[in-house]
C-alpha positions as CSV (number, residue, x, y, z in Angstrom):
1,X,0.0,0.0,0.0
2,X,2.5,2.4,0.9
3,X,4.5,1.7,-2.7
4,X,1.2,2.4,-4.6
5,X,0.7,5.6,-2.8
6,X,4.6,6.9,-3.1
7,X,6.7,6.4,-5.7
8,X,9.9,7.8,-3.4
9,X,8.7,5.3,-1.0
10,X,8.9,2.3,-3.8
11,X,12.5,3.7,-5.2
12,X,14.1,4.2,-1.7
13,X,12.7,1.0,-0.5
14,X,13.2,-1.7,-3.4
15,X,14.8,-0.4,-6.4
16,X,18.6,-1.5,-7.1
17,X,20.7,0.4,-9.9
18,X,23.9,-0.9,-11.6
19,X,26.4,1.5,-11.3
20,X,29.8,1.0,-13.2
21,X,32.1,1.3,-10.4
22,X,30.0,0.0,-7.0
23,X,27.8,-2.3,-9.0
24,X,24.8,-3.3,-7.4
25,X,23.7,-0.5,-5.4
26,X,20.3,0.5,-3.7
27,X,18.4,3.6,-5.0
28,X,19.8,6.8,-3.3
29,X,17.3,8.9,-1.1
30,X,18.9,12.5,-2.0
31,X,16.8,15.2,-2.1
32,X,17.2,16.6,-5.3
33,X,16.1,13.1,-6.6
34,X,13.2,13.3,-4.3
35,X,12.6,16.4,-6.0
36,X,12.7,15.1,-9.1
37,X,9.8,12.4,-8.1
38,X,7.7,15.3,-7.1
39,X,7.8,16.9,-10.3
40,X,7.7,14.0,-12.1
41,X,4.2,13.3,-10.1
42,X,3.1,16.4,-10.6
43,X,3.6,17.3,-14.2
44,X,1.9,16.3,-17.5
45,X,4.7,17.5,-19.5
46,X,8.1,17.6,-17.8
47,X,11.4,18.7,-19.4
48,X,14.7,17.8,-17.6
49,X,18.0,19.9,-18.6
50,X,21.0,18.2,-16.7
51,X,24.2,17.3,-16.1
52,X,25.6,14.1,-16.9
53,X,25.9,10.7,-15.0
54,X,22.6,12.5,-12.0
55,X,20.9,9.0,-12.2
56,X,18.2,10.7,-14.1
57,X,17.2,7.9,-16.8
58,X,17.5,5.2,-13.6
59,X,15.3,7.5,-11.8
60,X,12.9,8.0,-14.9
61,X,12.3,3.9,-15.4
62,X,12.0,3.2,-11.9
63,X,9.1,6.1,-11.7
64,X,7.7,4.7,-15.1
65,X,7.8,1.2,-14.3
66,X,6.2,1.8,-10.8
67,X,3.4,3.6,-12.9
68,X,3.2,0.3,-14.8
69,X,2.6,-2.0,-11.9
70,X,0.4,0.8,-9.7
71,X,-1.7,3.0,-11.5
72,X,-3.5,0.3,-13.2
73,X,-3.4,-1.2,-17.2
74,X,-0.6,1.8,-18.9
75,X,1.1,1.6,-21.7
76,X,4.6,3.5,-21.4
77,X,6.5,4.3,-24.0
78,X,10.3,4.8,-23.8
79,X,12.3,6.4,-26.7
80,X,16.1,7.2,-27.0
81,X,18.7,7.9,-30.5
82,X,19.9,4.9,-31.3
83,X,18.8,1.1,-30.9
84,X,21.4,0.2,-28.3
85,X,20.4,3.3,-26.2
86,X,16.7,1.9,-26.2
87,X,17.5,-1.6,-25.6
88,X,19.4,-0.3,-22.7
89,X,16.6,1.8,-21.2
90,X,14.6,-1.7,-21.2
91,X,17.9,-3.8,-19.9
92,X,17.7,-0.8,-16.9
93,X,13.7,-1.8,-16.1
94,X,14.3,-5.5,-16.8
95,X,17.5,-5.2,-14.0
96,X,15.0,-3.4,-11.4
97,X,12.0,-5.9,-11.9
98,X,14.7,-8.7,-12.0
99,X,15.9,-7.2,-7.7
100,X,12.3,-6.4,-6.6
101,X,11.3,-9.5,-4.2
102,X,9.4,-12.0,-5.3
103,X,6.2,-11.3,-3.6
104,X,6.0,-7.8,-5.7
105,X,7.0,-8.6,-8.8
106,X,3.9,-8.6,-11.3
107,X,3.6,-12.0,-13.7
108,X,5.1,-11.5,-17.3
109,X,4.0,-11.7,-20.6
110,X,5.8,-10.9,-23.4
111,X,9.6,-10.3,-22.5
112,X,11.3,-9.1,-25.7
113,X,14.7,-6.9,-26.1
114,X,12.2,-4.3,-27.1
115,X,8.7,-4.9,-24.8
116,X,8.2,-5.8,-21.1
117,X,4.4,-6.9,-20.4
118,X,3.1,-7.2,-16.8
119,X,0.4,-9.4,-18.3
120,X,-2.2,-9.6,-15.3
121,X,-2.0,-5.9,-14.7
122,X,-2.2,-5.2,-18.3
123,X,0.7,-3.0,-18.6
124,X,3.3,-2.7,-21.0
125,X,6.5,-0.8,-21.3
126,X,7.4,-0.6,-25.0
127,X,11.6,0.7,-26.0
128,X,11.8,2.1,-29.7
129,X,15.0,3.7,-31.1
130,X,14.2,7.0,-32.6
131,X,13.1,7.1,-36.3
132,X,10.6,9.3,-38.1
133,X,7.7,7.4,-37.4
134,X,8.3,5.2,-34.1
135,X,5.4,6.4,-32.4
136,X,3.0,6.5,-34.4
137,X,1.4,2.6,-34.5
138,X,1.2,3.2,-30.4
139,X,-1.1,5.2,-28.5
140,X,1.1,5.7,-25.3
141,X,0.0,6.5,-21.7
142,X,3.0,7.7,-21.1
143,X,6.2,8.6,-22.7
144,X,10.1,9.1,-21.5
145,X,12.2,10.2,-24.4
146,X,15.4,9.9,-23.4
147,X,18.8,12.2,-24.3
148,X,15.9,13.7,-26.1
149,X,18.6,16.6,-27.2
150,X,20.8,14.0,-29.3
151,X,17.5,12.4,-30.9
152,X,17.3,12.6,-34.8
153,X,13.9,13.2,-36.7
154,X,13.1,14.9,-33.3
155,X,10.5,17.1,-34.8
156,X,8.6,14.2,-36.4
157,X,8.9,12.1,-33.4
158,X,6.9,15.2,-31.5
159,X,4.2,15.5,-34.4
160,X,3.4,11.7,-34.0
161,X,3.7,11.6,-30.2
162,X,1.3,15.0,-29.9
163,X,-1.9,13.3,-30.3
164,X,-1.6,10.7,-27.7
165,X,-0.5,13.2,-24.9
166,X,-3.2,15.8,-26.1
167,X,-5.5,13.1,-25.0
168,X,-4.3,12.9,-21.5
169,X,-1.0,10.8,-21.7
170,X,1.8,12.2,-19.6
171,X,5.6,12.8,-21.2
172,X,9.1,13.0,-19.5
173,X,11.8,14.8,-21.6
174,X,15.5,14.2,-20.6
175,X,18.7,15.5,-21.2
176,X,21.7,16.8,-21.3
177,X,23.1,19.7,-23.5
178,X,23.5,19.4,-27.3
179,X,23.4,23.1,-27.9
180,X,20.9,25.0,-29.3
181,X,19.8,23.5,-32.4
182,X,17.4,20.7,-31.9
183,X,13.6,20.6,-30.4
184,X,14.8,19.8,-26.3
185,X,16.0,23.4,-26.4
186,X,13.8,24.9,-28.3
187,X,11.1,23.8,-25.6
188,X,12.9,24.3,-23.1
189,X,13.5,28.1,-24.1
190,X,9.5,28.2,-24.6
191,X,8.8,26.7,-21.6
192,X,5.3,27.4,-20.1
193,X,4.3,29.2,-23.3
194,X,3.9,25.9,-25.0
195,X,2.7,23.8,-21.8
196,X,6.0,22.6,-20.3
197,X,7.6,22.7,-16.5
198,X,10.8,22.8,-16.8
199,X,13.0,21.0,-14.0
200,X,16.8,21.7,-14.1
201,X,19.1,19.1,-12.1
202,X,23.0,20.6,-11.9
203,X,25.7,18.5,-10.9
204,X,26.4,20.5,-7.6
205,X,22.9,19.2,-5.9
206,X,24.5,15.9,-6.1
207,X,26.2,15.5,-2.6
208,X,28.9,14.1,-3.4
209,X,30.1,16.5,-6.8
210,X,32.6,18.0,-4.5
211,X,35.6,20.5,-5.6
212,X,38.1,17.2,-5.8
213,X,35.5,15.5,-8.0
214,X,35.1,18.8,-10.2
215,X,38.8,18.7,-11.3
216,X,39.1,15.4,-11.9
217,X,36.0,15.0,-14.3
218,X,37.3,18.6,-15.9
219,X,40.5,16.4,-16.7
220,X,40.8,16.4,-20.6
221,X,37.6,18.1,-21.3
222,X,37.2,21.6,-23.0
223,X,35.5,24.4,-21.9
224,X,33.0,23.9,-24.3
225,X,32.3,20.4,-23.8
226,X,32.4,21.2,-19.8
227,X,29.9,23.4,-20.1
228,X,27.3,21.2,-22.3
229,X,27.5,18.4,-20.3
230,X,27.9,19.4,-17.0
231,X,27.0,23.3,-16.7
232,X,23.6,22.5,-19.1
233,X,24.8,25.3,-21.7
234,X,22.5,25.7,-24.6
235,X,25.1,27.8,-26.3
236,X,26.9,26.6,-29.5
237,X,26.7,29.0,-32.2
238,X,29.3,31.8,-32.6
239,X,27.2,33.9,-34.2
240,X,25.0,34.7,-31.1
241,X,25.7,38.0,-29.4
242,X,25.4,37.1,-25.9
243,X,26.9,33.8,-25.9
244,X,27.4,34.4,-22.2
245,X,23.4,34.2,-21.6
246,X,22.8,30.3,-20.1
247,X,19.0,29.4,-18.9
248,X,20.2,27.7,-15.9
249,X,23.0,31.1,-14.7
250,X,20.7,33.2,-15.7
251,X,16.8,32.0,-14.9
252,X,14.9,32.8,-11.9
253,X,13.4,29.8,-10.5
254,X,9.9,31.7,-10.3
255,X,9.0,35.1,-11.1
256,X,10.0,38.0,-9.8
257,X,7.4,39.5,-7.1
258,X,7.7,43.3,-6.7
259,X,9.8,44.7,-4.0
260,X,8.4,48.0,-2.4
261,X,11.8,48.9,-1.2
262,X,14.2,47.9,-4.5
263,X,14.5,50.8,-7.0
264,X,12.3,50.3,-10.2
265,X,12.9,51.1,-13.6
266,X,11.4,50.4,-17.4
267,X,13.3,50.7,-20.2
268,X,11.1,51.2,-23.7
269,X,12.4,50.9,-27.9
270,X,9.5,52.2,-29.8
271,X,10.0,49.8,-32.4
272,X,7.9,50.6,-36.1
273,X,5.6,47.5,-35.4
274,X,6.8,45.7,-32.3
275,X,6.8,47.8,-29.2
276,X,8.7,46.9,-26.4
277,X,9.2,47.7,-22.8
278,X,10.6,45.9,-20.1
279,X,10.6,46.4,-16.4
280,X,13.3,45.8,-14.0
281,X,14.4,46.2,-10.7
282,X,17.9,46.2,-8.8
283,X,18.5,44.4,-5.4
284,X,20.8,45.7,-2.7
285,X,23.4,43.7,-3.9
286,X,23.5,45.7,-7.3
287,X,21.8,42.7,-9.5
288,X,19.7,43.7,-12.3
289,X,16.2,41.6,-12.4
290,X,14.6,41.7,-15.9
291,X,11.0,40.8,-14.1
292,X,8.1,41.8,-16.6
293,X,7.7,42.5,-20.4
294,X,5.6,43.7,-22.9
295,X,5.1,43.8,-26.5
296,X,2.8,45.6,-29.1
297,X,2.1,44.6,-32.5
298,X,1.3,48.2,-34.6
299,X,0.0,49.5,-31.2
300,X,0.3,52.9,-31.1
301,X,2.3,55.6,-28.3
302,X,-1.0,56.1,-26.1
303,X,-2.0,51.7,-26.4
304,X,1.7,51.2,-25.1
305,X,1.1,53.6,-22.6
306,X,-2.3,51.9,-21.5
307,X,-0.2,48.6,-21.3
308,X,2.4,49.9,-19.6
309,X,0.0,51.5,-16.4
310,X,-1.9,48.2,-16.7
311,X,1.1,46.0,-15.9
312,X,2.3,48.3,-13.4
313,X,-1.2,48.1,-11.2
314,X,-1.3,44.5,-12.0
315,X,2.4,44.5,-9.7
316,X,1.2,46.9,-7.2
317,X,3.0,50.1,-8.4
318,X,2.4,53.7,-9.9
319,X,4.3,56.1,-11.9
320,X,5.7,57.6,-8.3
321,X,7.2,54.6,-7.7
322,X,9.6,54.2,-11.0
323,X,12.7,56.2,-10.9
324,X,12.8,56.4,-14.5
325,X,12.1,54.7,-18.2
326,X,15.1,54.7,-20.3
327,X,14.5,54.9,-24.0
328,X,16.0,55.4,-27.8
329,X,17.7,58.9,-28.5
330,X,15.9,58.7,-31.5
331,X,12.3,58.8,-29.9
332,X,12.9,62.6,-29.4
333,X,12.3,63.2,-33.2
334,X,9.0,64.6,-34.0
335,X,7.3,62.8,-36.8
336,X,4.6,64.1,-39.2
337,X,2.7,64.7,-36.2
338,X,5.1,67.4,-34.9
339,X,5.0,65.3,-31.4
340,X,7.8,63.4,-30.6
341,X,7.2,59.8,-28.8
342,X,9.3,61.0,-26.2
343,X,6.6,64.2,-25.4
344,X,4.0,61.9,-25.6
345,X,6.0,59.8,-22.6
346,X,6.3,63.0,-20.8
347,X,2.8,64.6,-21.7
348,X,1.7,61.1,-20.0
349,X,3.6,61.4,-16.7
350,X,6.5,59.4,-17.3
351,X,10.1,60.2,-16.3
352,X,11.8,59.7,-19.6
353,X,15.9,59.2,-19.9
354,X,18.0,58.4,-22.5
355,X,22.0,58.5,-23.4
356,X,23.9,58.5,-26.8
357,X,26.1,55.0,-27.1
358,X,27.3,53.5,-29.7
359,X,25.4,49.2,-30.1
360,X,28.7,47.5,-29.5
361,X,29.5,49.8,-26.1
362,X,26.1,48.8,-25.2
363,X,26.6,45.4,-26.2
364,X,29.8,44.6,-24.3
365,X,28.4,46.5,-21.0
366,X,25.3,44.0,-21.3
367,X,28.1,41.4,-21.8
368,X,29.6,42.6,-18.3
369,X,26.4,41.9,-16.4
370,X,26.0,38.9,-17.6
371,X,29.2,37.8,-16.7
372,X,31.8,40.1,-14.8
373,X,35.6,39.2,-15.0
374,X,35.2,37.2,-11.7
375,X,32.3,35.3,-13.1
376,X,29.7,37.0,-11.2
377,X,26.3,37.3,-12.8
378,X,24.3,40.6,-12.6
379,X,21.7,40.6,-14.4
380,X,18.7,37.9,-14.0
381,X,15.5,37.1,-15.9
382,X,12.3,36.3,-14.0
383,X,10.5,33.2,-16.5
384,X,7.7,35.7,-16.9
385,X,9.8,37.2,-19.2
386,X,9.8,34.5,-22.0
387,X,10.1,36.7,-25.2
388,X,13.1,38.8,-23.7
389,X,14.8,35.1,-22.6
390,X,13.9,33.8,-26.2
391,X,15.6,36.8,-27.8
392,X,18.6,36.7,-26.1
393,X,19.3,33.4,-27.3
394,X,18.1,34.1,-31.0
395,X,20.0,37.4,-31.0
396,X,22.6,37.4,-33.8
397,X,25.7,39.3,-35.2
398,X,24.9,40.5,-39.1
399,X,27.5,38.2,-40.6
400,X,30.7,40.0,-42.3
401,X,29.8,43.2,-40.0
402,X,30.4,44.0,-36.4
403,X,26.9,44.8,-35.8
404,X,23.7,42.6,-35.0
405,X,21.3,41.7,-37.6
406,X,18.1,43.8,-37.6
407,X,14.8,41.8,-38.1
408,X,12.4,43.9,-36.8
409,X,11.1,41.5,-34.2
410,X,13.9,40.4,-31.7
411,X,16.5,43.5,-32.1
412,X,13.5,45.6,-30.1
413,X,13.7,43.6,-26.9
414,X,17.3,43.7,-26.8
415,X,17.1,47.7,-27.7
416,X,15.2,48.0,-25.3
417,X,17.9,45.9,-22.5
418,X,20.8,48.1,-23.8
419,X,19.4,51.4,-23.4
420,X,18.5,50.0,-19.7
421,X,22.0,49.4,-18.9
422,X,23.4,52.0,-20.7
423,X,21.5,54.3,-18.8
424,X,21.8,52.7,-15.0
425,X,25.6,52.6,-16.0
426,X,26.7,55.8,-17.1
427,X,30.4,55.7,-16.5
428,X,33.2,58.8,-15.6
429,X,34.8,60.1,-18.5
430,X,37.1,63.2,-18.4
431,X,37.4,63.3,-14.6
432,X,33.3,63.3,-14.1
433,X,30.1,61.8,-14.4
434,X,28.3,62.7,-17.8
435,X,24.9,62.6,-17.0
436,X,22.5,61.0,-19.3
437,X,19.7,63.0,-21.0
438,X,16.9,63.3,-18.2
439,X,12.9,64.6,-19.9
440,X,9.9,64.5,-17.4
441,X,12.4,64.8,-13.8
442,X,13.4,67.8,-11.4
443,X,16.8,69.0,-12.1
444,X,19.1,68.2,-8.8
């Protein structure tokens, strides 16, 4: 009874894992496994980022073969790149049926290198190597796809596994980094804009990844490779401009709720079609929090404005409480109208500041808060943020120029973070501090 009520209770209890060095070795109760469980539990569709050798896939059949034997007739689906990875994944759930005791384990059916049946219970755990159209003569209860970033025809595997988990079947995707080019990422990045939790699992909540176990696993490894496999780095490209943004550094674990007594700013590009604005605040301990965003789509000056006063009640602030909104230089031009979008900021209430920089000074000084010379990260990104998080990682130098491309769609987020910093960083030159343009506040 207690096993069909807890999964923890089933792995701590009577699960046995084959590791390469102890060998036969009882299912570890640490508790970033147990949180794992939890989530696991608790989500529909669960994506894992993680570092390498976390007992993640061991954890992942035991949960999925303890759905098979306690939650009633299931068919589970298990998925991975290659044959021998699948086989394996099914050699791993054969090993822990083969060490539960006698009395628990269900009667088999079928016992195949690909299928395990629990034939009485009516369950059936099913381990396919990845092609186009694996899933697609099942009709899963559940799924675990397996080093789901290294899988090939990932994007067909998806379209053919959609139906069955629109219906109600649950779906476990694992893995570690394989950079930024495949579908794992891609959701990941989207998170809970396409329906995903997203559960990251770092090699220092193991208890026993100490600083002696660091160096010798860094041994022969790049910093490249260290960072894909054991940092979870999605970066990979060499065109992206801030290669130093990472979703695990530089990711709130839940959003950002508005501090009465932190200074608050917004920081707005005006953008032809796509609006943006962005809303931050800075801690005590000088780190920038990107917590709220939003973007128009051929809104007008006075809808962005209405937007912007909506999202500030919705946090519990006014006007009185931003210190200012940083903007484009260029927004102080007056169009055909004769009104510049900067009076119409001002006319409107809002403390407007801007500063002439050149992109690539703005660039590099965004590059310094994400990562200082001593490795110490200043700026973070509440999830709530998920286009300005999405840009940064799409965000890309024009190739044969020094500059980044402009599309029209993610340059205006990114804008909109440089004239931020630019503007909370104005630095000496000449001896003293030259002030930033400064529309809509007293003169001190």
């Amino acid at each position: 009874m207690q096993c069909a009520e807890s999964p923890w209770f089933f792995l701590t209890r009577y699960v046995f894992t084959q590791d390469p060095i102890l060998g036969v070795t009882g299912y570890p109760g640490y508790p970033y496994l147990r949180s794992l469980i939890l989530a696991m539990q608790h989500s529909k569709r669960l994506l894992v980022p993680k570092s390498r050798q976390m007992l993640v896939s061991w954890t992942a059949v035991g949960f999925f073969l303890w759905k098979a034997i306690y939650t009633g007739p299931s068919m589970i689906l298990f998925l991975s790149r290659g044959e021998s990875s699948a086989m394996e994944l099914l050699v791993r759930a054969r090993f822990i049926y083969d060490h539960l005791p006698r009395w628990m384990q269900p009667t088999l059916g079928r016992d195949r290198r690909d299928e395990l049946e629990l034939k009485k219970i009516g369950s059936r755990i099913i381990s396919l190597p990845a092609t186009s159209d694996a899933p697609r003569m099942h009709s899963p209860s559940g799924v675990f796809w397996d080093e789901m970033a290294f899988t090939p025809w990932d994007e067909d595997i998806w379209a053919a596994l959609k139906p069955a988990l629109d219906s109600g079947g649950t779906f476990l995707g694992v893995s570690s980094s394989g950079g930024p080019d495949n579908l794992f990422y891609r959701l990941v990045s989207r998170g809970r804009t396409d329906g995903f939790d997203i559960h990251r699992i770092h090699y220092s909540q193991h208890p026993l990844r100490n600083n002696d176990w660091i160096a010798e696993a860094r041994k022969g490894m790049s910093q490249v490779r260290w960072d894909r496999e054991q940092e979870i780095s999605f970066a990979g490209i060499a065109d992206r401009v801030y290669c130093e943004f990472d979703l695990v550094r530089h990711l709130l674990p839940e959003d950002w709720a508005w501090h009465p007594e932190f200074p608050t700013y917004r920081s707005i590009d005006f953008g032809y079609c796509h609006p943006f604005v962005q809303w931050f605040q800075v801690t005590p301990e000088g780190t920038i929090i990107l917590f709220d965003e939003w973007e128009g789509l051929n809104q007008t000056t006075e809808e962005m404005i209405t937007a912007i006063r909506r999202i500030d009640e919705r946090h519990g602030f006014s006007e009185k409480q931003v210190a200012w909104t940083s903007c484009d230089p260029a927004g102080k031009a007056r169009g055909e109208s004769g009104i510049s979008p900067v009076e119409r900021l001002m006319h409107a209430g809002i403390k407007v500041r801007f500063r002439n920089s050149s992109i690539r000074d703005g660039i590099d000084l965004v590059k310094s808060k994400l990562k200082d010379a001593s490795g110490r990260i200043n700026l973070m990104f509440s999830p709530r943020a998920e286009q300005s998080i999405q840009h940064m990682q799409l965000y890309r130098w024009r190739p044969g120029h020094e500059e980044p491309e402009k599309d029209h769609q993610v340059d205006h987020s990114m804008d909109a973070l440089r004239y931020f910093v630019v503007n909370y960083f104005a630095r000496e030159s000449r001896g003293g501090l030259i002030p930033p343009r400064a529309l809509g506040m007293p003169r001190s």
